[in-house]
C-alpha positions as CSV (number, residue, x, y, z in Angstrom):
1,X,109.6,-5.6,-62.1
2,X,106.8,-4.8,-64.4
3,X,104.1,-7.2,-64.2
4,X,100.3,-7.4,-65.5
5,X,97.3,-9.1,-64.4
6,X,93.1,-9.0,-64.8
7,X,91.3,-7.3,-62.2
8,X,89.3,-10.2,-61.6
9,X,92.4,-11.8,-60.2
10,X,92.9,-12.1,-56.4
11,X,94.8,-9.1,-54.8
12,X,98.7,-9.9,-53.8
13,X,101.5,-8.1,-52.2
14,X,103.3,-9.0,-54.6
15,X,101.5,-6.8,-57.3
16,X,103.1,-3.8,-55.8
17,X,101.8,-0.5,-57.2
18,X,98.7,-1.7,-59.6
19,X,97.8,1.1,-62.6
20,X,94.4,-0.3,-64.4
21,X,95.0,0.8,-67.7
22,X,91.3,0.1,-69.0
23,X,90.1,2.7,-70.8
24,X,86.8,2.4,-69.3
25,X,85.9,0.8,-65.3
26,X,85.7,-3.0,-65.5
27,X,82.1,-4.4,-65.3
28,X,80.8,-6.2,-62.3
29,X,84.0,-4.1,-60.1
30,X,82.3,-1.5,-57.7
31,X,85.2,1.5,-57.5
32,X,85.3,1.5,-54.1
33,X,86.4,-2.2,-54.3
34,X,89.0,-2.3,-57.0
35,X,92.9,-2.0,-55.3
36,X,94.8,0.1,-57.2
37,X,96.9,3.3,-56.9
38,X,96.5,4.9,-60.3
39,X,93.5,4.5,-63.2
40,X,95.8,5.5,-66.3
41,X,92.5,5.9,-68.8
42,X,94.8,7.7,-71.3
43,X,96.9,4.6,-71.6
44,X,93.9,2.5,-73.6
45,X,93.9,2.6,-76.9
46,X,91.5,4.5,-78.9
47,X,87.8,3.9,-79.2
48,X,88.7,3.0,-83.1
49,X,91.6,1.0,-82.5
50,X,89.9,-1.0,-79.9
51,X,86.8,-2.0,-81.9
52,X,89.0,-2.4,-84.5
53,X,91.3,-5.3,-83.1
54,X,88.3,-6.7,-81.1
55,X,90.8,-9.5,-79.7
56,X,91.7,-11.0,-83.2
57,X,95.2,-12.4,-82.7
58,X,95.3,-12.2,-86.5
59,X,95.2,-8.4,-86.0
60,X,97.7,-8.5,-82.9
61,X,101.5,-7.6,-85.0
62,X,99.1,-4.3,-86.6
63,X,97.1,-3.4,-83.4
64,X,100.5,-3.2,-81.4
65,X,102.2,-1.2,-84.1
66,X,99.2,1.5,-84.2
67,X,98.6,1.1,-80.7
68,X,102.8,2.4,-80.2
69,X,102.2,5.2,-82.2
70,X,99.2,6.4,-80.2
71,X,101.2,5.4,-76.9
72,X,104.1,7.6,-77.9
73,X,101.8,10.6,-77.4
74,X,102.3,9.5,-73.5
75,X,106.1,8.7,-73.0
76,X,106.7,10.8,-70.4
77,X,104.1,8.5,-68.3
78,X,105.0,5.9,-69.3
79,X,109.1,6.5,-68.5
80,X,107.4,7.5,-65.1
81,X,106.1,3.8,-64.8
82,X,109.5,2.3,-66.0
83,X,111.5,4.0,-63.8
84,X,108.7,2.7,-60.8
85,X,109.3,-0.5,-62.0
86,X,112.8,-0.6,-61.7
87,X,113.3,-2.6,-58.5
88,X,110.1,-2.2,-57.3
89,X,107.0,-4.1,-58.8
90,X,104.1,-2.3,-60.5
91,X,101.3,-4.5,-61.8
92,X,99.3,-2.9,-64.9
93,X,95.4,-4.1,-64.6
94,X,93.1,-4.8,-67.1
95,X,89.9,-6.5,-67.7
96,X,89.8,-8.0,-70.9
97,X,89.0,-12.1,-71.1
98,X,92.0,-11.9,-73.6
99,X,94.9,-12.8,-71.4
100,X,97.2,-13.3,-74.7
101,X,96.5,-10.3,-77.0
102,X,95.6,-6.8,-74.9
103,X,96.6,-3.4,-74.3
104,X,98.3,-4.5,-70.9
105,X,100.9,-6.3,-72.6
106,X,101.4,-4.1,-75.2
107,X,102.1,-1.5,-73.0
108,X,104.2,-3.5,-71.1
109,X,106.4,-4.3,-74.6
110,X,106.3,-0.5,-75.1
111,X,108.1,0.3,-71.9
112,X,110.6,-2.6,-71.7
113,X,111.8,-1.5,-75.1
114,X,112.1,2.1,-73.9
């Protein structure tokens, strides 16, 4: 089961394997203190797209359509992460306040379309 959750969230067995998918290291988080298996930088969206979007849910149906198109670039990852997800659970981190419009749950749209 693909799931996501912030970073600043408590730590749970549950999570399974946790991917941050931040494009850069969440602030206040030494690196040595973060759990997680994988840091999957390529997965963020671009510097322009970010700024961009800054967390406007007005922007959210255009940011996720771009935001596909640069993720298609990295489908062989992100099958990788599906197919980890099936039956197991894998938890994709981020950091953003936003817990309704960011990359984590676009990404997690992108690959339960897939």
């Amino acid at each position: 089961m693909l799931k996501i959750k912030r970073v600043y969230d408590e730590e749970s067995q549950q999570d399974g394997k946790r991917y941050l998918v931040d494009g850069v290291w969440p602030r206040g988080i030494k690196k040595e203190d973060l759990k997680h298996d994988e840091w999957y930088r390529e997965l963020s969206p671009s510097s322009d797209l970010r700024k961009w979007f800054n967390h406007d849910a007005g922007r959210w149906d255009e940011f996720r359509k771009k935001y596909f198109r640069e993720l298609s670039v990295h489908e062989d990852l992100l099958k990788d992460i599906k197919e980890e997800s099936d039956g197991h659970n894998v938890t994709l981190l981020y950091s953003a306040k936003d817990e309704k419009y960011n990359q984590a749950i676009a990404i997690k749209e992108y690959i339960e379309k897939m």
